[in-house]
C-alpha distance (Angstrom), angle and dihedral (degrees) to the residues before:
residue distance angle dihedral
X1 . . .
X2 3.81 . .
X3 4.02 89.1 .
X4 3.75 91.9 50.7
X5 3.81 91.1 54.9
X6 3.39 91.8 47.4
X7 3.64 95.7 52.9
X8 4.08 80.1 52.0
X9 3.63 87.0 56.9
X10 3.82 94.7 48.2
X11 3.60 90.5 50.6
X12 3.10 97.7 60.1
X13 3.82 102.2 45.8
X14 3.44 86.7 49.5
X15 3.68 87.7 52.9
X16 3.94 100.2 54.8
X17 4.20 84.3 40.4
X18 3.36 84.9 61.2
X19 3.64 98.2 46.0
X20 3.95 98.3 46.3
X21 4.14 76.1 57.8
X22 3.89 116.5 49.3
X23 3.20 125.4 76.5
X24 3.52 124.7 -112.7
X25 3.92 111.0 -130.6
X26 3.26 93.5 59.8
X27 3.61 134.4 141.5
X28 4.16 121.4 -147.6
X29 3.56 117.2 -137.4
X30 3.96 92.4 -159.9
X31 4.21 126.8 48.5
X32 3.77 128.5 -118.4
X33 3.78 114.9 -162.0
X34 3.94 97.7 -162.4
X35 4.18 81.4 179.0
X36 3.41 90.2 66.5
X37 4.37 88.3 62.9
X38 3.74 90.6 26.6
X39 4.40 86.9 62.8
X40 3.57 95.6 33.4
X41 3.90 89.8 59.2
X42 3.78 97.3 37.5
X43 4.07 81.8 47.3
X44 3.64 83.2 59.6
X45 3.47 104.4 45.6
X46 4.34 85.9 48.0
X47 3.80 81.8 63.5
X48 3.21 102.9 84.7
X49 4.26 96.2 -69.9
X50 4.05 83.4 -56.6
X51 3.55 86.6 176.2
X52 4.16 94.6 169.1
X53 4.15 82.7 67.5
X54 4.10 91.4 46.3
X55 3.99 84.5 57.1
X56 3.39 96.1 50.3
X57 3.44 90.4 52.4
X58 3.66 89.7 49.7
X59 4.02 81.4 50.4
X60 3.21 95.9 58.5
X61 3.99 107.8 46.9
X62 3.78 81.0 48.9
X63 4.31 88.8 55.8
X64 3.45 93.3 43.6
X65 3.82 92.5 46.4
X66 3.47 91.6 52.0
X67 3.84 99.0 40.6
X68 3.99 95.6 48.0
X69 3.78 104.8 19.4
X70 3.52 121.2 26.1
X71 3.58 117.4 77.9
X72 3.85 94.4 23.1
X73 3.81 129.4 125.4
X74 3.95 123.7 -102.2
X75 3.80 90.3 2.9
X76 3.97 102.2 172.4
X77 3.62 118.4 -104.2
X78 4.16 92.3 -132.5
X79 3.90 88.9 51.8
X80 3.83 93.2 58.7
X81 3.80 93.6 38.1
X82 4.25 90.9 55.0
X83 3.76 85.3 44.9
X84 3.51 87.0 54.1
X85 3.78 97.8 46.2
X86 3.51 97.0 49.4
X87 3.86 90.4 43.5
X88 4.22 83.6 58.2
X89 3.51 98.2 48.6
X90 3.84 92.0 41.2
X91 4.05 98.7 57.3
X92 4.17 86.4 26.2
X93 3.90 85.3 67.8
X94 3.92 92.0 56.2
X95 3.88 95.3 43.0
X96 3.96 95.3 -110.4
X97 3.66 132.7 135.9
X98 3.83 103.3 44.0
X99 3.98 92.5 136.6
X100 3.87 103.4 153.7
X101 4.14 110.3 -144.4
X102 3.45 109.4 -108.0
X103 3.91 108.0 -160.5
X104 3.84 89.8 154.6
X105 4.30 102.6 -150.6
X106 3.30 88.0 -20.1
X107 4.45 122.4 109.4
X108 3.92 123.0 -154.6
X109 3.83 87.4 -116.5
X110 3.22 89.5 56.3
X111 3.66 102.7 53.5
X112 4.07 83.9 40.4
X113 3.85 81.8 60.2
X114 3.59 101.8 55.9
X115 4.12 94.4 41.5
X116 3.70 79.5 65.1
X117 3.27 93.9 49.5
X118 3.94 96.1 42.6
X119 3.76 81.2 40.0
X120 4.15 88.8 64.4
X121 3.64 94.5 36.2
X122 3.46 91.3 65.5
X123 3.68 100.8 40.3
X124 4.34 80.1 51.2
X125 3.66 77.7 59.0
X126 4.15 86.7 -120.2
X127 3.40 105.3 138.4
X128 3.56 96.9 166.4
X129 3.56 87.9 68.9
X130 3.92 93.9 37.2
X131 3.94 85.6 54.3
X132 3.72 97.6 43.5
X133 4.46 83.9 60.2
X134 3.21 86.1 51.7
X135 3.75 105.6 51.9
X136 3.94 80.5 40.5
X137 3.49 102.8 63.6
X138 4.50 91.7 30.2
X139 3.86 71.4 66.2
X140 3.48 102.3 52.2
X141 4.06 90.0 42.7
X142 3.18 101.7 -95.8
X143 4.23 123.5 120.1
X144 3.46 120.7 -164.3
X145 4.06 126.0 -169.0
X146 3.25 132.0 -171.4
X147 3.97 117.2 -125.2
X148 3.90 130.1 173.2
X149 3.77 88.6 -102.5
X150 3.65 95.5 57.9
X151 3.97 142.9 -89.6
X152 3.89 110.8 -15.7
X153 4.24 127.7 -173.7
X154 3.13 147.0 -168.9
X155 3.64 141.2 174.0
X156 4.04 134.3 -114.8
């Protein structure tokens, strides 16, 4: 169970990564019925509160996201932000997803901060420096990894 909540988690995150990226006039060369996952789970929940069906449909928007989606070029901005919406109110109904941040004394601007800083160590070609940021903020919770579309983190 833990696994599947974390891949919940991940989703997500990857999710609002995604959105702070695209762009927002956009247009989709593919379609993305979120109906489709919004009547399967409501299906579910009709069913006498058959709440192992609801999570599979939650399951599979977020496998279909990530297989078709995620990860993609010029994926519109309003595509990822509906995804995201009906992702919230999906797990919100079943009373899942209330993982509090834990940056421990560390701030957001902060950790924004040193990714610049890592960010310009590494394009000094200083790696000792860029690793020493890194092992600093692993050991203030916070994991950072390095995708095409730029500097993502997220917390322990």
């Amino acid at each position: 169970m833990k696994s599947a909540l974390e891949r919940l988690y991940n989703f997500k995150e990857n999710l609002l990564f995604a959105i702070k990226n695209s762009l927002d006039n956009v247009e989709n060369s593919f379609s993305f019925d979120l109906n489709l996952y919004k009547n399967k789970f409501i299906s579910a929940m009709d069913d006498d509160l058959n709440t192992a069906d609801a999570l599979g449909a939650i399951f599979e928007l977020v496998r279909d996201a990530n297989m078709h989606i995620l990860g993609k070029p010029n994926v519109c901005k309003k595509t990822l932000s509906d995804i995201l919406n009906l992702f919230n109110e999906l797990t919100n109904v079943l009373g899942i997803l209330y993982k509090e941040e834990n940056t421990g004394e560390i701030t957001k601007e902060e950790i924004e901060k040193l990714i610049e800083k890592r960010n310009n160590a590494r394009k000094e070609k200083n790696w000792k420096l860029a690793d020493e940021i890194r092992d600093d903020l692993k050991n203030k919770n916070v994991i950072i990894e390095d995708t095409p579309s730029g500097i993502k983190y997220t917390f322990k």
